[in-house]
N, C-alpha and C positions, 0 to 999 in steps of 0.2 A: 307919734314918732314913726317914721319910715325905716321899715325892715331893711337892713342891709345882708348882701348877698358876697360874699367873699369864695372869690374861682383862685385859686394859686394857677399860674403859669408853670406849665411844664421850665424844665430846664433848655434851652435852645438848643444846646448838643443833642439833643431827643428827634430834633429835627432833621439832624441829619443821618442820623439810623437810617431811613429810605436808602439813601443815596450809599449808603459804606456795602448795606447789603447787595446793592445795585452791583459796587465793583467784584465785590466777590463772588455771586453768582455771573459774572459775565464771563468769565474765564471761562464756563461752562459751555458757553453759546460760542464764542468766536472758536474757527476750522483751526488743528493747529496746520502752520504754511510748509509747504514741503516744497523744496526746489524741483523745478520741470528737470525730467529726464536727461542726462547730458552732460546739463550745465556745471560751468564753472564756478566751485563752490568756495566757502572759508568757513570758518565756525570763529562764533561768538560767545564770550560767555559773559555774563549782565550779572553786576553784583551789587550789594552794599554792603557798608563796614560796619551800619547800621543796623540796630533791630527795630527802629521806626520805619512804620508803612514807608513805602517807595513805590511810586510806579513810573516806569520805566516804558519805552516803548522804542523801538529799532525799525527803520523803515529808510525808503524811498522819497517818502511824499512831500517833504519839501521841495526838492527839487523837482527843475523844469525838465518833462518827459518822464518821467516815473511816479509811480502812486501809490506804492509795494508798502502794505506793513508787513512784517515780518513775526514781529513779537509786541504783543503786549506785555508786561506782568505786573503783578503787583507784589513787591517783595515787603519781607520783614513779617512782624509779629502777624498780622492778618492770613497770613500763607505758610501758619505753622502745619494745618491739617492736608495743606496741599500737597504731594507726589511731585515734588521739582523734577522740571523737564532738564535730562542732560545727555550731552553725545560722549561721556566719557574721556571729558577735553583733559587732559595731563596737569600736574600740578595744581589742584586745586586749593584758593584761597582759603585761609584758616578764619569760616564764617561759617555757622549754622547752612545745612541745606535750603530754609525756609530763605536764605538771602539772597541766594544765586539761580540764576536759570543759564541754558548753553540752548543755541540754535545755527543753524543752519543757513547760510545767508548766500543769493548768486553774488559774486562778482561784476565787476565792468563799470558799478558809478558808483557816485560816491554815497554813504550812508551818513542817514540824521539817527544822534542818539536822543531821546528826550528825556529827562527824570524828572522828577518831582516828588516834595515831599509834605506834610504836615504834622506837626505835633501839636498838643496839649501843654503850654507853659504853666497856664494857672487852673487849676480845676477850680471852680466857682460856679456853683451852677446858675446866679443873675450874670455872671464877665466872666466866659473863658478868654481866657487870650492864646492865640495861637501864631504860631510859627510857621508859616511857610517860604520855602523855597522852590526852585526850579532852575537848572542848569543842561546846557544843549553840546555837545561834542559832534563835528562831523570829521569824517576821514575815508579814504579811497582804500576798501580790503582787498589784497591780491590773492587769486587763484592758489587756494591749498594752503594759505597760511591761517594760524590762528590765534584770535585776537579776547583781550578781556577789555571789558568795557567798565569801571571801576566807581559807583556813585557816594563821595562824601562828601558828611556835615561836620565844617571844622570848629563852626560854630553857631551859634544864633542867626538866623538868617543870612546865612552860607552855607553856600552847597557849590561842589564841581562834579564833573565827571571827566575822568582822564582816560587813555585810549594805550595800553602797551600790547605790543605783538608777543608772543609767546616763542622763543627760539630754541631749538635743541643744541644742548653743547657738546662737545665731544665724548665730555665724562658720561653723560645721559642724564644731566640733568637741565632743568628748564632755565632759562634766563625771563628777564622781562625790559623790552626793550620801546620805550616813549615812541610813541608816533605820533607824529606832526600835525594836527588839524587844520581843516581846513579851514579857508573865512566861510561865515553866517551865508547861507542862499538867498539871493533875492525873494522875498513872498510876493513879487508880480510876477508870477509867470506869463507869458502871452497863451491864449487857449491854442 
């Protein structure tokens, strides 16, 4: 009789432990972006309503003639031990710190939001099944206003991100007022 030899397979989630450390430790390595001397600024603030990882990203780079990222983050449960970045924007959303970042953004084009997200539906270790989504908001930020950038999961493989300006009223408190997106950018840029 031939000895058999019995290996268990790790669980596949195992697999991707590389990769989750990857995101967290990268925060570490990328410069935070500071606007050139001058410039005409606005401030952002990036959130989720969520306490599932999110990562988010605010830039330039879709569009034709710009290539500016601005912010990466990665919000939720994984950015509990992180220090959130903020410029002390007014009225802050009623979410954990670990869900919101604020940055500093030039003015003059127009801005791509990105998010994305993943859960765990079924923990199994032979079939997880997971949930992802990813939702894109762009919009033109004006000189000195400032804006929240808002990522929700309303449900199972749904996700948005909405875009309101932050206004002062007279009383002194904050409004929050919808702004219009743009359409989606061409991805052929010409070089």
């Amino acid at each position: 009789m031939k000895p058999t030899m019995c290996f268990n397979r790790p669980p596949r989630w195992l697999s991707m432990l590389p990769w989750v450390a990857a995101l967290l430790l990268a925060g570490c390595a990328i410069p935070k972006y500071q606007p050139p001397a001058g410039a005409a600024i606005s401030q952002v603030r990036l959130y989720t309503t969520s306490s599932a990882n999110a990562s988010v990203i605010i830039g330039q780079f879709p569009f034709c003639g710009g290539r500016k990222v601005y912010r990466t983050a990665l919000l939720g449960v994984a950015n509990l031990l992180s220090q959130p970045e903020t410029l002390g924007m007014p009225s802050p959303p009623a979410v954990p710190a670990s869900q919101m970042t604020e940055v500093a953004i030039e003015t003059g084009r127009p801005l791509s939001i990105l998010a994305s997200s993943m859960q765990t539906l079924v923990i199994s270790p032979s079939a997880p099944v997971f949930d992802t989504c990813r939702a894109e908001a762009y919009f033109e930020p004006q000189a000195g206003e400032r804006y929240e950038a808002v990522f929700e999961r309303p449900g199972t493989g749904v996700c948005t991100v909405s875009v309101v300006q932050l206004r002062a009223a007279s009383d002194g408190t904050w409004t929050r007022v919808p702004v219009s997106s743009l359409p989606k950018p061409s991805q052929a840029c010409p070089n």
